[in-house]
C-alpha positions in Angstrom: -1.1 -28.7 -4.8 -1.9 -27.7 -8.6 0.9 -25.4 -10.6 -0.1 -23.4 -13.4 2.3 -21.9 -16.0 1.9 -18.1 -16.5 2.9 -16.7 -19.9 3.1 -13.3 -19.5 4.4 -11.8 -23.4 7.9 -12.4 -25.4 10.3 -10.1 -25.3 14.2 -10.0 -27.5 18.0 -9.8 -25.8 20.7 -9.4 -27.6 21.8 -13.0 -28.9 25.7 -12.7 -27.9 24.6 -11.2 -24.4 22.6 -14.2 -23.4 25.5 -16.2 -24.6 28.5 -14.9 -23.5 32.0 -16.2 -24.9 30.1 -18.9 -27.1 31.2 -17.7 -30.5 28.0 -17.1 -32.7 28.6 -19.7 -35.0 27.3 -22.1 -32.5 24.9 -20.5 -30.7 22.7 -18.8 -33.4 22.5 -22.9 -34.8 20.0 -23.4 -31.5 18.8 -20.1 -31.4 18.6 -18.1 -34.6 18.9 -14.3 -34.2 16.8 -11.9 -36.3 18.8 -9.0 -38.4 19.6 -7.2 -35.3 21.1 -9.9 -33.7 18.2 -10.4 -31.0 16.6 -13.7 -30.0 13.3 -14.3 -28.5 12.6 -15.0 -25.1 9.7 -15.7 -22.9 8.9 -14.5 -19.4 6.9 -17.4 -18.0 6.2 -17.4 -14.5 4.2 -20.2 -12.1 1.5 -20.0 -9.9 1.5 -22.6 -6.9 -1.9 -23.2 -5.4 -1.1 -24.8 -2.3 -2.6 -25.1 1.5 -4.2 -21.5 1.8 -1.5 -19.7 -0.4 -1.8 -18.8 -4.2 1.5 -17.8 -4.6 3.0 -16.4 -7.9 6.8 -16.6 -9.0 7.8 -13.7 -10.9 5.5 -11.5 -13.1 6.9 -10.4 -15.8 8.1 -6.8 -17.6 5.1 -4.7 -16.4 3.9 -2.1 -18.5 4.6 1.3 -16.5 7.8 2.1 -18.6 6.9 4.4 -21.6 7.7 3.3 -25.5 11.3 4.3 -25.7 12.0 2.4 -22.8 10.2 -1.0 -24.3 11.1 -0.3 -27.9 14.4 -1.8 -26.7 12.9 -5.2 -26.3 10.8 -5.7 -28.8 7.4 -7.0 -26.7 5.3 -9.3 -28.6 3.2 -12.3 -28.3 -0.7 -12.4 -27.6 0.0 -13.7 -23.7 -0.2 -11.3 -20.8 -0.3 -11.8 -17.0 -3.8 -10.9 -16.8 -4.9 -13.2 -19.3 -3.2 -16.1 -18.0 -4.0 -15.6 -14.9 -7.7 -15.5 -16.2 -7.3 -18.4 -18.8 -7.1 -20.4 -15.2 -10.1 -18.9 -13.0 -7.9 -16.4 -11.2 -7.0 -12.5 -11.1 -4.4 -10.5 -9.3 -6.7 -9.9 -6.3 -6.8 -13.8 -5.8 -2.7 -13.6 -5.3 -1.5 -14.3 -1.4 2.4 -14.3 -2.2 4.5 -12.8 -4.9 8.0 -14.7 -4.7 10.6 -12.6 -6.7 14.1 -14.7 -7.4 15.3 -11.3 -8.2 14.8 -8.0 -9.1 15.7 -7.6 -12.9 12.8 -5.8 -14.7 12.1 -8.9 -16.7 11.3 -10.6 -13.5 9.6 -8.2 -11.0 8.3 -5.2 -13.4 4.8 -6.4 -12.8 5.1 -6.5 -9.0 3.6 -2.3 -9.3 1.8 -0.4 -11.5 0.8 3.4 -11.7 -1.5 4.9 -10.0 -2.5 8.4 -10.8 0.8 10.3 -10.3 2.2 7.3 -8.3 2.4 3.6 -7.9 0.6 0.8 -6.0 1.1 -2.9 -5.6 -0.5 -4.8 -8.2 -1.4 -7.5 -6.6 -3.5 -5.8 -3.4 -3.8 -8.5 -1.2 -0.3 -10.1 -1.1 2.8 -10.3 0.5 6.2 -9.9 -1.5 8.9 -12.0 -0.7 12.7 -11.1 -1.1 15.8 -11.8 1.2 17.9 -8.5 2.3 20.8 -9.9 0.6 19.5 -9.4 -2.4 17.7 -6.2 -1.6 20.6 -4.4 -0.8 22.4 -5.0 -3.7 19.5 -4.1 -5.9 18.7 -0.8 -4.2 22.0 0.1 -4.0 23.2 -1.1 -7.9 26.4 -0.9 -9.2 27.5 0.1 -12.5 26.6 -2.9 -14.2 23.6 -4.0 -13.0 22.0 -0.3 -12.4 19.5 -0.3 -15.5 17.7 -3.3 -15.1 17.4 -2.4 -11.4 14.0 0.0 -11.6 13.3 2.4 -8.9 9.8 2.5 -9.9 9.7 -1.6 -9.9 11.2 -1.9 -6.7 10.6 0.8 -3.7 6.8 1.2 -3.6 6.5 -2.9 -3.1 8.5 -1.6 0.9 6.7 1.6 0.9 3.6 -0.2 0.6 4.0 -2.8 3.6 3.5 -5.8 1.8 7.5 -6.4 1.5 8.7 -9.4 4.2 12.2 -11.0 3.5 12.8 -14.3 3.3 15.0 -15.6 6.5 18.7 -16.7 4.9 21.9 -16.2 6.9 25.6 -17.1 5.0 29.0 -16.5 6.3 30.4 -15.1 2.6 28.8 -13.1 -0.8 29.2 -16.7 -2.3 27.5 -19.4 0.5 24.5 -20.5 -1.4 22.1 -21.4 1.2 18.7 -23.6 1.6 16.0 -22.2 3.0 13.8 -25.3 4.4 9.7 -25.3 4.0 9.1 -21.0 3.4 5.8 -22.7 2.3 4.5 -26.3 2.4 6.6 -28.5 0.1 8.4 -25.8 -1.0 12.3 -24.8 -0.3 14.9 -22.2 -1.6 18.2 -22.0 -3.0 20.2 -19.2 -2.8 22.8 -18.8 -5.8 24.9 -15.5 -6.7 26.7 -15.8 -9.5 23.9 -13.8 -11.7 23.3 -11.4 -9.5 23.5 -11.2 -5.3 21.3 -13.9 -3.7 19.3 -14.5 -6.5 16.5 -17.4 -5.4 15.5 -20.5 -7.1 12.4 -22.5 -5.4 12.3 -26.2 -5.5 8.7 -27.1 -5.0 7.7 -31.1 -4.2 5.0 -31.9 -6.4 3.4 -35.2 -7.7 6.6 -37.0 -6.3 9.1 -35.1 -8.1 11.1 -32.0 -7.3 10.4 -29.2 -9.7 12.6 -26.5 -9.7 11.7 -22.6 -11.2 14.8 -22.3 -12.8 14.6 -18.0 -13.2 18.0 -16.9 -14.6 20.7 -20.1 -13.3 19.6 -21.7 -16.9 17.3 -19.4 -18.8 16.6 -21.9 -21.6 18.1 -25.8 -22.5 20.5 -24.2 -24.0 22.7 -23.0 -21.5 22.7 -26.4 -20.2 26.5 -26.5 -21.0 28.7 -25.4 -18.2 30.4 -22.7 -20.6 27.4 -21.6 -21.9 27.0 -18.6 -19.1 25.1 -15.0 -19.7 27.3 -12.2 -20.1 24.8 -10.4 -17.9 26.0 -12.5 -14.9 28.1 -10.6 -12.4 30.1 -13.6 -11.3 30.6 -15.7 -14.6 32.7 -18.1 -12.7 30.8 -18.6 -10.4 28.0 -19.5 -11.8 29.6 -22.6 -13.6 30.2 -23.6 -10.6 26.7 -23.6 -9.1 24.8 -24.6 -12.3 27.6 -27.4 -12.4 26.4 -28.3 -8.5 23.2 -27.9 -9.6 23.1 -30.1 -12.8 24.8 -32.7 -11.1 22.2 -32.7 -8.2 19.6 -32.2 -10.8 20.1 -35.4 -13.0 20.7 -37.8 -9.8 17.5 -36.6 -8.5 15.3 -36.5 -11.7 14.2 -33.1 -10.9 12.4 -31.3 -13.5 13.3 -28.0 -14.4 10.4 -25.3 -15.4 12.5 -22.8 -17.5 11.3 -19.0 -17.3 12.9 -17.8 -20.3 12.6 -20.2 -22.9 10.5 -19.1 -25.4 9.6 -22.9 -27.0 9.9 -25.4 -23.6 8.4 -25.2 -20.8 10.5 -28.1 -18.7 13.2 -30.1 -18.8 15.2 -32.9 -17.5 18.6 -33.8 -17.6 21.0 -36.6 -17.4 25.0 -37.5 -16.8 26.9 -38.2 -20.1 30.5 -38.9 -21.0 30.4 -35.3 -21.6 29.0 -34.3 -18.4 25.8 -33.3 -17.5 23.3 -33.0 -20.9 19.5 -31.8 -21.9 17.9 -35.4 -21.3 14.2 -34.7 -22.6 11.8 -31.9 -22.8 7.6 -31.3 -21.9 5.3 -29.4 -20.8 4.4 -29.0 -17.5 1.0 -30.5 -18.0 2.7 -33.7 -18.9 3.4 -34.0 -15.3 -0.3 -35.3 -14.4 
């Protein structure tokens, strides 16, 4: 197996929304804001070269959405999906899987691009993975989450025929099931406190567990328990899985591969007096 991380461009969130009920004060000490009171974020996805499958984790914002539309998030950086996918010997056409945790525009916006007056895959030769948990609720969004579910991002990867879900069953909205071995060394966990049945792979690689954190801890900051997005539909409920999670995290030694922080790429963690705490940070290279 070889992993590969996959800048695909920066992009700025409103500094209070990706923090929630931590006052300011503290959080812009970590993460400094700019005069609009945005901070910068990454979109890094991973590519998992493994057994016959070049799968890809998320892709990034896209570019179909015109200027007004990305003038709200200030894109910048000199990294695109193309280029990192080229920077290690590959292209889009080489892709056999695209795994979406979710649907969020920042996560799946380059799953399609136009195509004349329409839209096509942009990855030709791939399947796209989802669960219909989480379909439903993004193709059906509620008030909340409505605007960064995108029509345009979303229904041409079924129209096309390259959509298969991945096989989950729960008894409740809040079960947060494994799914064992959807590809070799690789399982999923099903969380929902973010949004519906949002999916975070656990790959086995080089004798560690790495785990492709997507938006259950978007940077080492929100290590904290009360340190939650205010973009998360079930606040409460996602202390309690990133407080599963941590715990489970810093007995195993897993390393965590975060996709939205713009200066690490991994981290571990550890048990303090004060719970669970940011232990170390690296880059995935470091691995071996």
């Amino acid at each position: 197996m070889n992993l590969y991380p996959i800048d695909t461009g920066l992009f700025k969130l409103d500094g209070g929304a990706m923090f929630g009920v931590v006052p300011k004060p503290l959080w812009s000490k970590l993460h400094p804001p700019d005069e609009k009171n945005l901070c910068t974020w990454a979109m890094r996805c991973l590519l998992v070269e493994t057994d016959g499958h070049l799968i890809l984790i998320d892709n990034g914002i896209g570019d179909k959405q015109d200027a007004k539309f990305f003038g709200h998030y200030d894109l910048h950086g000199d990294d695109t999906l193309d280029k990192s996918l080229a920077k290690h010997g590959f292209s889009k056409d080489d892709i056999t899987d695209v795994f979406l945790t979710h649907l969020h525009f920042d996560h799946c916006g380059g799953s399609i691009v136009r195509q004349g007056d329409g839209f096509a895959p942009a990855f030709k030769n791939a399947t796209y993975w989802s669960n219909t948990y989480h379909w439903e609720w993004a193709t059906k969004p509620n008030a909340r989450e409505k605007a960064s579910f995108l029509k345009e991002n979303i229904l041409p990867i079924q129209e096309s025929g390259q959509l298969k879900f991945v096989d989950v069953e729960r008894q409740q909205p809040t079960d947060t099931p494994y799914v064992k071995e959807l590809f070799p060394d690789m399982d999923v966990l099903l969380v929902n406190g973010h949004t519906d049945a949002m999916m975070i792979p656990h790959i086995r690689y080089k004798g560690r567990t790495l785990v492709y954190m997507a938006d259950l801890l978007p940077s080492v900051h929100h290590v904290p328990l009360p340190w939650v997005m205010a973009y998360d539909t079930r606040p409460l409920l996602t202390m309690q899985e990133k407080s599963a999670f941590l715990e489970r995290a810093a007995d195993a030694h897993f390393t965590l591969f975060l996709e939205h922080d713009s200066v690490n790429q991994c981290a571990t963690v550890e048990r303090t007096d004060k719970g669970v705490r940011l232990a170390s940070t690296h880059r995935l290279a470091d691995l071996g």
